[in-house]
N, C-alpha and C positions, 0 to 999 in steps of 0.2 A: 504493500500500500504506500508506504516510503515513497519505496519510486516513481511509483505512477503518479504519488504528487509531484516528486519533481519535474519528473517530465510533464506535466501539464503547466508546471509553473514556467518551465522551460518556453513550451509553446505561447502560454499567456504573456510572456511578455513581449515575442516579437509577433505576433500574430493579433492579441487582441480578443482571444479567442470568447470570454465572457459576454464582450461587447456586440460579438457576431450573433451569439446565440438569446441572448435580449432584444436583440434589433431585429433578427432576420424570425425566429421562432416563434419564443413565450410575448416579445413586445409587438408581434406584428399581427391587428387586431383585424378580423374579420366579423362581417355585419350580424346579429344576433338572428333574423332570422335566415341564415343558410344554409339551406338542406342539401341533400344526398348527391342530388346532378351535379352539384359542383365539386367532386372528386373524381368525375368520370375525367376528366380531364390527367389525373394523376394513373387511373386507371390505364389509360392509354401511353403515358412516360413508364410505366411498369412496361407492357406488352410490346413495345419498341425498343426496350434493354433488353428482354429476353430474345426480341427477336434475332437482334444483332448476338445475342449471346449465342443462339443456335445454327445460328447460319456461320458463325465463325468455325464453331464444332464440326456443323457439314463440309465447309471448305478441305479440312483435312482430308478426305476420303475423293469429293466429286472430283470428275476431272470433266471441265469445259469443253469437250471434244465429241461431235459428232460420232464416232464411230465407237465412244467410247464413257457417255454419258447418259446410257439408258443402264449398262452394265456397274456402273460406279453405284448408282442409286439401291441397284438392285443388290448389289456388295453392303452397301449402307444398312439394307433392310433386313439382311438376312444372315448378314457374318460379325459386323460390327458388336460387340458388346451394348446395348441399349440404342445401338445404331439407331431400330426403329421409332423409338420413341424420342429420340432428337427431332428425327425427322418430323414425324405427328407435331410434336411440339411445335417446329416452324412452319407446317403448311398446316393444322388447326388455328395457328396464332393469326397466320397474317388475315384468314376470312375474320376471325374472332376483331381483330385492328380496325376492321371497315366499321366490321357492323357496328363497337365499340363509339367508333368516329363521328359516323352518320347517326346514333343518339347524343353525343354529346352535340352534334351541329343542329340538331331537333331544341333539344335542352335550352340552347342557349335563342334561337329564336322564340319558344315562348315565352322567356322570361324579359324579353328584348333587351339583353345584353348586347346586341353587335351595335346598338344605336349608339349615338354621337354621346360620348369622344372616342367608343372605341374602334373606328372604320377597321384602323389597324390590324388589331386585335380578328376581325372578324375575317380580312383580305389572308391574312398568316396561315389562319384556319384551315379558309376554303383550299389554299396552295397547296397546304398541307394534305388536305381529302384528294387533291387530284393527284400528288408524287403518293402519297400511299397506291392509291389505284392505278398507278404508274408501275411500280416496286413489284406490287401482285401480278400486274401482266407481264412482266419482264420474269418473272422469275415463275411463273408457269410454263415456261416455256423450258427450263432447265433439266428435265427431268429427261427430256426428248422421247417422250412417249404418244400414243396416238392421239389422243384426248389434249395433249398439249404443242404441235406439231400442225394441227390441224387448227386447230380454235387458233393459233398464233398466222395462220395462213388466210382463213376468216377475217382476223383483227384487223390485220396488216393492209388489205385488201381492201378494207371501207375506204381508208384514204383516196384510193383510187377515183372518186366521184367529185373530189375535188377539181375543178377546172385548173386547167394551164399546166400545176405543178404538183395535181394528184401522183401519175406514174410516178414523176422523179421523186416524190417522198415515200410510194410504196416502195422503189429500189435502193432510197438511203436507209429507209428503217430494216429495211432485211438484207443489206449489203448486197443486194444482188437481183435476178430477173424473181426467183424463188426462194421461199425458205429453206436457208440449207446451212452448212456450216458458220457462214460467214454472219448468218443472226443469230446464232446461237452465243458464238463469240460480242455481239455487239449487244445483244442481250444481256450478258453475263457481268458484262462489264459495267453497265450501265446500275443491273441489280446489287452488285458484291461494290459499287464501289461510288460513281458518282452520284444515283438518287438517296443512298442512306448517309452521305456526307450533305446532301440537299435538304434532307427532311433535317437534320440533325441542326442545320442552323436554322431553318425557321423553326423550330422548338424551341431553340435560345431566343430569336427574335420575337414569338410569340409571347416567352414567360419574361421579354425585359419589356415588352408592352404591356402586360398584362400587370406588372409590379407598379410601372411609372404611372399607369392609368388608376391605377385599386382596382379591387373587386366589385364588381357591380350588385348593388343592392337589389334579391330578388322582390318581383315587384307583391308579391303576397306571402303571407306570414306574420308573426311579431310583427308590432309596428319596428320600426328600424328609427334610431334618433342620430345614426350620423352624419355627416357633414357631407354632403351628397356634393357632386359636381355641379356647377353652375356657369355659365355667363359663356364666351368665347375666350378667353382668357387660358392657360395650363393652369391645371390645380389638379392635385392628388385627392383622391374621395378616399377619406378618412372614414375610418368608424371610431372614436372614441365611445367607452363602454360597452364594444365587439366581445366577441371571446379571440382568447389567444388561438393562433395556430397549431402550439404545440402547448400542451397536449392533446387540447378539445378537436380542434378539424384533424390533426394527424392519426388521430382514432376513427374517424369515420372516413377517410380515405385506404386506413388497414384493412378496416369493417366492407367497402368497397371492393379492392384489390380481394381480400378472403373469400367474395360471392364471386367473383369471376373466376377464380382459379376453381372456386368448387364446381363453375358451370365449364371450364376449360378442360379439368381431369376428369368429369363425367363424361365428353365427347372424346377427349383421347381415347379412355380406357376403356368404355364402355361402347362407343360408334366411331373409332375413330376413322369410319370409310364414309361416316357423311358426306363430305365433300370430294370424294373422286368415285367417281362411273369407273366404270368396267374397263373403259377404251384406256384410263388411265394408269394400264397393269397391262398394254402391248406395246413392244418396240413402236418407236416411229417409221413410218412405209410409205415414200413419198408416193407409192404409186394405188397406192389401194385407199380409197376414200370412204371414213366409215360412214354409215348410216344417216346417225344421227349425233350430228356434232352443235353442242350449245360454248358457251362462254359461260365464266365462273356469273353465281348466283348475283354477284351487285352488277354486272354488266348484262343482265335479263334485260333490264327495261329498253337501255341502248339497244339491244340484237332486234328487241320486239318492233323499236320505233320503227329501225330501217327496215323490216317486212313491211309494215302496215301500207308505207309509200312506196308507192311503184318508180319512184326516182330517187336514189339513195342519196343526193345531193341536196333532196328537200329533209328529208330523212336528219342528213347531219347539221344543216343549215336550222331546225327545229329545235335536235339538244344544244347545237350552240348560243339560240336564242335564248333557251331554259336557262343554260349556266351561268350565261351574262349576266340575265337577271339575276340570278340567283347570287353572283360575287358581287353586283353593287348594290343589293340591297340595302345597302346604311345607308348611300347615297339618295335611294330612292324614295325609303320609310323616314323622312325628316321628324315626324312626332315625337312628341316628347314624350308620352302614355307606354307604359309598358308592359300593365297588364292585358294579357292575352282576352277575358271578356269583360274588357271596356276599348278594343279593338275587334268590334263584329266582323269587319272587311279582309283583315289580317287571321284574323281564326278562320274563316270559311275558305277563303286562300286556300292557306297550308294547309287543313284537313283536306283540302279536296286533290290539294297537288300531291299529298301524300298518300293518298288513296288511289289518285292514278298511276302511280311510281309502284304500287305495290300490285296494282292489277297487272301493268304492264310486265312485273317481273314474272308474276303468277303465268300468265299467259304466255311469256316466251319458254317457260317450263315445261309447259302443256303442249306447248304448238309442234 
C-alpha cells in the first residue's frame, strides 16, 4: 500500500491526477433528468473497441488473397483455438454497431438533441452511420464467399446508373472490369485500415463536440433547473445541481453495456448463424450465380428502393434525397421545442418515415 501511495503521489504531482478526476468525472455534472438512451452512445464506444479488438485477432490468421481467403477463414473456424468465436464476435458485433447506431440516431431525434447548437454534434453522427455502413460493406466482402462475392458485385454495380462517371466508379471501386482480386485487396484495405482510422477520429471529434456543447437537457422528465443554452453567442449548458458522472451515469452506462453483451452472447452462442444464409458457407465462383442473393439486413430498404423503380438512377437519386434531408436536418428543424408531442408535424414525420424504412426492409427480405 506504501507504494502505490507513492506512486500515485509520484503521478499527482506531475500529472494533476486529482484535478482530472474532479473535473472530468465526480465534478462533471449531468442534467437530473437523464435516462437510459443517453448511454447508448457509450454502448457503441464499447462495440467499436471490441470490434477493433477482434479484427486485430482475425488479422493474424486471414490472409487478403483471393485464392487464399475463403480457406484462411475456414482455418479460423475450424482449427484456430476459439478461432470461431473471435470470428462470431466480429461479424455478430458489426450488425449488432448499426443497429446499436441507428437507435441511438432514433434516440437522439426524439429528444431533439441535434437542434441548434448542436448541428455539429449531429453532422459527426450521421458520418459516422454512413463509415460504419461503409466498414460493414467493405468487410463483407473479406471472407470471399458466395453470399459475399456476389452481394459485393450487386453493391458495386448500382453505381453504374450514375450518369457520365457511373462505369468509371464501378471500375475504381473494384479495381477492375469485375470483382476479383484487385477489390478484395482495395476492400481490405480500406476495412483493416483507413475507414476504422476515419471513424476513430470522428468519435474524438464527436465527444470534443459533445463536451464543448454539454449534454442536452432531455426535453421530458424531472423538471431540469440548469442553465440551459441561450442567445447566438458560445456558452456551455451547465447543469449545476446535475448528478455526477461518476458514479451515478457511469452505472447506468455499465447497467447498458451489461444488457447488450447479454443480448450479444445470446446471439453468438445460442444463433450465432443469424446473420449468414447458407451461400455464406461456399467458396466464391465467379461463374455460377446463386439464386437468390440479398444484401446484409440495414441495406434491405436501399436493394428494395432500386427494385420498386424501373430506373435505378431514380432509385438512387430518391435515397440521396432521403439522406440529405436527413444530415441537414438541424438546418432545417430551426425550432426551439423539443419535445417530440408538442411537435405533431415532427412525430408523424418520423413514425411514418420509420415505418416505411422498416416495410421496405421487411419486403426486400420477402421479395
Amino acid at each position: 500500500m506504501n507504494l502505490l501511495k507513492k506512486l500515485f503521489d509520484w503521478i499527482e504531482v506531475r500529472v494533476g491526477a486529482s484535478e482530472l478526476v474532479e473535473k472530468q468525472l465526480t465534478g462533471y455534472l449531468l442534467p437530473r433528468n437523464i435516462n437510459a438512451w443517453y448511454s447508448l452512445g457509450s454502448v457503441l464506444l464499447f462495440i467499436f473497441v471490441l470490434q477493433v479488438v477482434t479484427g486485430i485477432l482475425l488479422l493474424i490468421y486471414y490472409v487478403p488473397d483471393a485464392e487464399k481467403a475463403y480457406s484462411s477463414v475456414s482455418h479460423i473456424m475450424n482449427n484456430v483455438p476459439y478461432g470461431w468465436m473471435i470470428r462470431m464476435f466480429h461479424a455478430v458485433g458489426s450488425n449488432m454497431m448499426v443497429l446499436v447506431l441507428l437507435l441511438h440516431m432514433i434516440s437522439v431525434l426524439f429528444m431533439g438533441s441535434y437542434k441548434k447548437p448542436r448541428e455539429l454534434n449531429w453532422l459527426t453522427g450521421f458520418m459516422l452511420l454512413t463509415l460504419v455502413q461503409g466498414i460493414s460493406l467493405t468487410g463483407y466482402l473479406l471472407p470471399w464467399s458466395q453470399l459475399s462475392f456476389w452481394a459485393t458485385t450487386v453493391a458495386t454495380n448500382s453505381a453504374n446508373a450514375i450518369p457520365v462517371i457511373g462505369p468509371h466508379l464501378v471500375e475504381f471501386l473494384r479495381g477492375g472490369k469485375l470483382v476479383g482480386a484487385h477489390t478484395l485487396g482495395r476492400f481490405f484495405a480500406l476495412h483493416v485500415a483507413v475507414i476504422p482510422v476515419a471513424i476513430a477520429g470522428l468519435i474524438g471529434a464527436h465527444l470534443f463536440f459533445l463536451k464543448r456543447t454539454g449534454v442536452s437537457t432531455p426535453p421530458f422528465g424531472q423538471k431540469e433547473t440548469g442553465n440551459q443554452w441561450q442567445g447566438d453567442s458560445y456558452r456551455h449548458e451547465d447543469h449545476p445541481g446535475g448528478i455526477p458522472f461518476f458514479p451515478n451515469f457511469m452505472l447506468e452506462d455499465l447497467r447498458s453495456i451489461s444488457i447488450y453483451l447479454a443480448l450479444f452472447f445470446a446471439v453468438v452462442f445460442f444463433n450465432p448463424y443469424l446473420f449468414f444464409p447458407s451461400s455464406a458457407f461456399v467458396p466464391a465462383n465467379p461463374y455460377v450465380t446463386p439464386a437468390h442473393i440479398k444484401p446484409e439486413w440495414y441495406f434491405l430498404a436501399n436493394y428494395q428502393i432500386l427494385k420498386i423503380f424501373p430506373n435505378e438512377l431514380i432509385g438512387l437519386a430518391v435515397q440521396g434525397a432521403a439522406m440529405t434531408f436527413l444530415a441537414l436536418l438541424p438546418f432545417i428543424d430551426r425550432g426551439k421545442e423539443k419535445h417530440p408531442l408538442k411537435r405533431p408535424l415532427f412525430l408523424a414525420c418520423t413514425v411514418i418515415g420509420l415505418l416505411v424504412w422498416l416495410a421496405l426492409t421487411v419486403w426486400g427480405h420477402y421479395s
